[in-house]
PDB file with SEQRES, HELIX, SHEET and CRYST1 records, atoms N, CA, C and O in Angstrom:
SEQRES   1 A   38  UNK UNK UNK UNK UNK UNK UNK UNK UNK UNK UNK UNK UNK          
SEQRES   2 A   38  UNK UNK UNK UNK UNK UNK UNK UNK UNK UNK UNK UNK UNK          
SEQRES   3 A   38  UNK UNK UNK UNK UNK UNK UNK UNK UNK UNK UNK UNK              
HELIX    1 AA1 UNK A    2  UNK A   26  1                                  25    
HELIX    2 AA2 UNK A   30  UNK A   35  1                                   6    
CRYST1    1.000    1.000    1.000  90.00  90.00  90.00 P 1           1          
ATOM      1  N   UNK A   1     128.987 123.723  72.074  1.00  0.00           N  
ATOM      2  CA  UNK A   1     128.257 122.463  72.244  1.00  0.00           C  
ATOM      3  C   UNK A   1     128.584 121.494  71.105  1.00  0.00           C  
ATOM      4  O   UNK A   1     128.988 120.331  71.139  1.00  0.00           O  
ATOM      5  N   UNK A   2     128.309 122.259  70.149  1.00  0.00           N  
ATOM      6  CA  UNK A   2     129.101 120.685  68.523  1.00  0.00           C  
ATOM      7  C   UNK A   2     130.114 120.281  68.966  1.00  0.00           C  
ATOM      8  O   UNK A   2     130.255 119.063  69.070  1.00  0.00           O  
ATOM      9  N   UNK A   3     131.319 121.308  69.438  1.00  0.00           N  
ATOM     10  CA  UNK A   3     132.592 121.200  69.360  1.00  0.00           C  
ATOM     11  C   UNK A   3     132.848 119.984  70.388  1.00  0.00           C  
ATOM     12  O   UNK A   3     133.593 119.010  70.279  1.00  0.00           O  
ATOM     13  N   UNK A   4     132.145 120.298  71.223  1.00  0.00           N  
ATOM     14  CA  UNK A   4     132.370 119.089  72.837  1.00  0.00           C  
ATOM     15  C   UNK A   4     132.150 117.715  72.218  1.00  0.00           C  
ATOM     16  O   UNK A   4     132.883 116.735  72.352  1.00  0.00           O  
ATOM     17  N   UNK A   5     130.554 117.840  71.227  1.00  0.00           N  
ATOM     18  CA  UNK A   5     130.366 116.474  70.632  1.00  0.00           C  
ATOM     19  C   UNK A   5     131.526 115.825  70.185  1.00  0.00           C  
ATOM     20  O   UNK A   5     132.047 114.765  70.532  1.00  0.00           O  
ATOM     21  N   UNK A   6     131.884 116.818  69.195  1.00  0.00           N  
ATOM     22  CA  UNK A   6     133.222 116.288  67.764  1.00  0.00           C  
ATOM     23  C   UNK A   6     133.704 116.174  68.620  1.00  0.00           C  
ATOM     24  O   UNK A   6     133.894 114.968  68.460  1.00  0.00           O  
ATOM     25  N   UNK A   7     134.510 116.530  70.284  1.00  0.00           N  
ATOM     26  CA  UNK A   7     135.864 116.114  70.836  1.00  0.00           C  
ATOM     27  C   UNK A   7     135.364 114.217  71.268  1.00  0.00           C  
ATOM     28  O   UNK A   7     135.997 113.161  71.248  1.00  0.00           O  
ATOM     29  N   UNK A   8     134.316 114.491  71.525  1.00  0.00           N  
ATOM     30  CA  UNK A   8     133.843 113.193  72.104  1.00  0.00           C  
ATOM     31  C   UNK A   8     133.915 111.661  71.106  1.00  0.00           C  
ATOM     32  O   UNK A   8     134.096 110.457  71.288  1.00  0.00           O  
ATOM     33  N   UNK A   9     133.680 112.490  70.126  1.00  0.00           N  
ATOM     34  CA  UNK A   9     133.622 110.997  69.148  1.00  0.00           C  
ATOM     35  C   UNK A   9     134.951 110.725  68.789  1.00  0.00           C  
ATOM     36  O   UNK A   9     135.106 109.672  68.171  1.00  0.00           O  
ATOM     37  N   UNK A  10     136.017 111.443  69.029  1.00  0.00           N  
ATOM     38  CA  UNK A  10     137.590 111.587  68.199  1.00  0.00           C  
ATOM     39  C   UNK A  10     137.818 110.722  69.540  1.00  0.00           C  
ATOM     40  O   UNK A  10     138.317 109.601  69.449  1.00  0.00           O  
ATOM     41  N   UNK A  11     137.432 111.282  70.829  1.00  0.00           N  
ATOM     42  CA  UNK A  11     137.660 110.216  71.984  1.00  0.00           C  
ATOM     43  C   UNK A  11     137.490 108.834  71.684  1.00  0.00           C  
ATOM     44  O   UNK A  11     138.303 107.947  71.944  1.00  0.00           O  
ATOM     45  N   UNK A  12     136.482 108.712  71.171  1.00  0.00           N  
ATOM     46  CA  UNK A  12     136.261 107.516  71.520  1.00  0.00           C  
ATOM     47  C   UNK A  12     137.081 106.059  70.272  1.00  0.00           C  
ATOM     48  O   UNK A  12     137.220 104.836  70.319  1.00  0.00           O  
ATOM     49  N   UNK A  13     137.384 107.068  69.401  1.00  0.00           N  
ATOM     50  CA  UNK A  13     138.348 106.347  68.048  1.00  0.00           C  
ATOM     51  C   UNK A  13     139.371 106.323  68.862  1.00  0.00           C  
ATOM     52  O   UNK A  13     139.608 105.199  69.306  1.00  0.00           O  
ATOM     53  N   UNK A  14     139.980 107.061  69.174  1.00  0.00           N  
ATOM     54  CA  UNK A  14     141.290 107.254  69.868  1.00  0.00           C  
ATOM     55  C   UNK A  14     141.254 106.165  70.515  1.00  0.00           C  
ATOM     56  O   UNK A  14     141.972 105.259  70.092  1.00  0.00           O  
ATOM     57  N   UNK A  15     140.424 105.918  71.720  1.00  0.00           N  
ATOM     58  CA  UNK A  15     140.442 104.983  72.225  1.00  0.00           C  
ATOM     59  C   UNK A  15     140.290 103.336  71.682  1.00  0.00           C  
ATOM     60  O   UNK A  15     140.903 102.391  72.178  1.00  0.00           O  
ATOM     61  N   UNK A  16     139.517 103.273  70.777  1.00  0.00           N  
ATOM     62  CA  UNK A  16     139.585 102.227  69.692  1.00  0.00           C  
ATOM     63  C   UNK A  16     140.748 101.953  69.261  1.00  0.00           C  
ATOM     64  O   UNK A  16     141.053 100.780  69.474  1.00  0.00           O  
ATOM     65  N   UNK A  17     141.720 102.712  68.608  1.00  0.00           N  
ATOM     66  CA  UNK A  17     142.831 102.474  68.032  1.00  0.00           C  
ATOM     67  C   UNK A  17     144.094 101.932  68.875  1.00  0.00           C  
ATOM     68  O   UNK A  17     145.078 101.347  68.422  1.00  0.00           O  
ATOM     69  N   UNK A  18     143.755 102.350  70.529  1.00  0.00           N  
ATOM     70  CA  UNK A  18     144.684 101.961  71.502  1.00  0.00           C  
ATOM     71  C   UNK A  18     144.476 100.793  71.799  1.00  0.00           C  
ATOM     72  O   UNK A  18     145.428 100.107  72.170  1.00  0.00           O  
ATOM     73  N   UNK A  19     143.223 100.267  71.720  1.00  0.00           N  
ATOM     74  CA  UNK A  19     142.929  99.436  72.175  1.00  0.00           C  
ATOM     75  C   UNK A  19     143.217  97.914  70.902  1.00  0.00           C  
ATOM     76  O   UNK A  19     143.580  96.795  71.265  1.00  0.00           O  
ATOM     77  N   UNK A  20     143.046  98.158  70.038  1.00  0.00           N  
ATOM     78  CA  UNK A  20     143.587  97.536  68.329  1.00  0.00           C  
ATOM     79  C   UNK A  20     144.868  97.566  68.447  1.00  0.00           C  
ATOM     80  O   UNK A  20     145.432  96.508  68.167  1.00  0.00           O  
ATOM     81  N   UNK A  21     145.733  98.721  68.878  1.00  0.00           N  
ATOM     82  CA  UNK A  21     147.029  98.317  68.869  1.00  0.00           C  
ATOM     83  C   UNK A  21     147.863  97.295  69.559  1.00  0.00           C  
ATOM     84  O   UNK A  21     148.692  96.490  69.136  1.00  0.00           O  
ATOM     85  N   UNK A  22     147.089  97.743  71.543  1.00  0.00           N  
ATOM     86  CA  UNK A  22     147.444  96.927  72.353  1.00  0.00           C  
ATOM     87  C   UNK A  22     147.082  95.623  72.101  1.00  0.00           C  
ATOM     88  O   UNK A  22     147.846  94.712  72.424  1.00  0.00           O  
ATOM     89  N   UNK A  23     145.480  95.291  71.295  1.00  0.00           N  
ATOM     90  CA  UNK A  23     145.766  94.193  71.177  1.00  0.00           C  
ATOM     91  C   UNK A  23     146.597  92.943  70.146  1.00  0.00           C  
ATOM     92  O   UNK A  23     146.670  91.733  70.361  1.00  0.00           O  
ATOM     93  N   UNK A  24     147.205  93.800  68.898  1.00  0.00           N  
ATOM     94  CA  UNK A  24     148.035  93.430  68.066  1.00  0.00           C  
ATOM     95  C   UNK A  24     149.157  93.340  68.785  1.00  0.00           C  
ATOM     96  O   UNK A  24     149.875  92.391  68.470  1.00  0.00           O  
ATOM     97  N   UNK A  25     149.614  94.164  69.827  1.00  0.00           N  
ATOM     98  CA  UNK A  25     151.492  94.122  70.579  1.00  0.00           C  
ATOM     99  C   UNK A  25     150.986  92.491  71.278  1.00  0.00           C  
ATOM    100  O   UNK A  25     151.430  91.439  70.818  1.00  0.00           O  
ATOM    101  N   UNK A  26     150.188  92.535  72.222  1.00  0.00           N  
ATOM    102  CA  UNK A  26     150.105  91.012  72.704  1.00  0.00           C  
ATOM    103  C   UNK A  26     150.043  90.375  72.372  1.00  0.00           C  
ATOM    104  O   UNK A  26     150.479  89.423  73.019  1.00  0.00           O  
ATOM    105  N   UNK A  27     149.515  90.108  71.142  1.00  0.00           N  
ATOM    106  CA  UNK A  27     149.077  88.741  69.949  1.00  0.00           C  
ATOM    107  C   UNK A  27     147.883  87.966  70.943  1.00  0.00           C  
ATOM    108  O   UNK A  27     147.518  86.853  70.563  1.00  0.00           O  
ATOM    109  N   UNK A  28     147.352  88.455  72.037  1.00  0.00           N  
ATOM    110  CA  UNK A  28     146.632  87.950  72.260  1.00  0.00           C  
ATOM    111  C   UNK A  28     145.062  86.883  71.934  1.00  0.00           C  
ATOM    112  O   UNK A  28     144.820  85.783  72.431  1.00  0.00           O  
ATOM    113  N   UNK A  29     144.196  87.682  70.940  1.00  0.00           N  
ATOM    114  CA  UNK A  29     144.011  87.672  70.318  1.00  0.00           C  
ATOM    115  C   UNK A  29     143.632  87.483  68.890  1.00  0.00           C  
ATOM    116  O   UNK A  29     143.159  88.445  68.284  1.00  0.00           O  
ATOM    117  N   UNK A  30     143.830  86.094  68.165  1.00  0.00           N  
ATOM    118  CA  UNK A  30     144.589  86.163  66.890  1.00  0.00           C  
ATOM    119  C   UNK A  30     143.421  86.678  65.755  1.00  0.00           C  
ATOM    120  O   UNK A  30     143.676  87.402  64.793  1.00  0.00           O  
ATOM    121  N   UNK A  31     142.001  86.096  66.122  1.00  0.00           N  
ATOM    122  CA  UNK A  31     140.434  86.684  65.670  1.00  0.00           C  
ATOM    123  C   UNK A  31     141.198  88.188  65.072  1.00  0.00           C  
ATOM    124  O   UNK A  31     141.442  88.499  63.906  1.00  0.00           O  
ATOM    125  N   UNK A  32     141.479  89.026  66.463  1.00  0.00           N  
ATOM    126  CA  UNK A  32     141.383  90.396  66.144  1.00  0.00           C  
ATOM    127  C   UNK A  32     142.430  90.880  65.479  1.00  0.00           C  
ATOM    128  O   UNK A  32     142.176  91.751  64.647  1.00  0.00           O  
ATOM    129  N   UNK A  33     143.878  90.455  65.661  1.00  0.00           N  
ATOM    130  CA  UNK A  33     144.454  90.561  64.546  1.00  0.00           C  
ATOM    131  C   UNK A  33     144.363  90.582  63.268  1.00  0.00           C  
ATOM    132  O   UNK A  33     144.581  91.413  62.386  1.00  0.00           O  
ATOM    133  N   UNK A  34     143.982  89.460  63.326  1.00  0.00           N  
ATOM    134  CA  UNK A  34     143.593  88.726  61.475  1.00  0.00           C  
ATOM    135  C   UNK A  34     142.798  89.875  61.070  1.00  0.00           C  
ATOM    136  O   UNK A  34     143.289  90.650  60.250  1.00  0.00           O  
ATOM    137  N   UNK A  35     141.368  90.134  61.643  1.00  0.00           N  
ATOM    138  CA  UNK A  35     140.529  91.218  61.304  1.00  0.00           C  
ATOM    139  C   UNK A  35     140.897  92.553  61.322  1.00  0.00           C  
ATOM    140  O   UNK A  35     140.291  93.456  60.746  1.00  0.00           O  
ATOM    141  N   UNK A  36     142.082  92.687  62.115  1.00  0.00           N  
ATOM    142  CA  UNK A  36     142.563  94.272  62.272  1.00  0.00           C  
ATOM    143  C   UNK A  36     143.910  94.352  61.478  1.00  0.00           C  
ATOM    144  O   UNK A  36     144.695  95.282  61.660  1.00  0.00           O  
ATOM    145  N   UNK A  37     144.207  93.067  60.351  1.00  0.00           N  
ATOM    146  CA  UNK A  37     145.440  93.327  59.811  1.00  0.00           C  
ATOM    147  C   UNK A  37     146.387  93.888  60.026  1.00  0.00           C  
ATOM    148  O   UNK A  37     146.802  94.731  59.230  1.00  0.00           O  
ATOM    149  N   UNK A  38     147.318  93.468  61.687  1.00  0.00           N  
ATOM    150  CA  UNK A  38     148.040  94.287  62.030  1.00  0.00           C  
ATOM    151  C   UNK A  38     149.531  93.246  61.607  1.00  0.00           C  
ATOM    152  O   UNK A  38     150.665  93.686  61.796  1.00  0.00           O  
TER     153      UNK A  38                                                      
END                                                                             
């Protein structure tokens, strides 16, 4: 049961970081860039 938690929260960074990246490749964005110093 912890273990499921801990997989869950690593999920959800993971997913954060994809989502920070993709939005640095588009330059969509420029707010989140600037703030995500990519």
């Amino acid at each position: 049961m912890k273990n499921k938690k801990k997989l869950e929260i690593n999920y959800k960074q993971e997913i954060k970081k994809l989502l920070i990246i993709f939005a640095c490749l588009i330059g969509y964005d420029l707010i989140s860039i600037w703030a995500f110093n990519c």
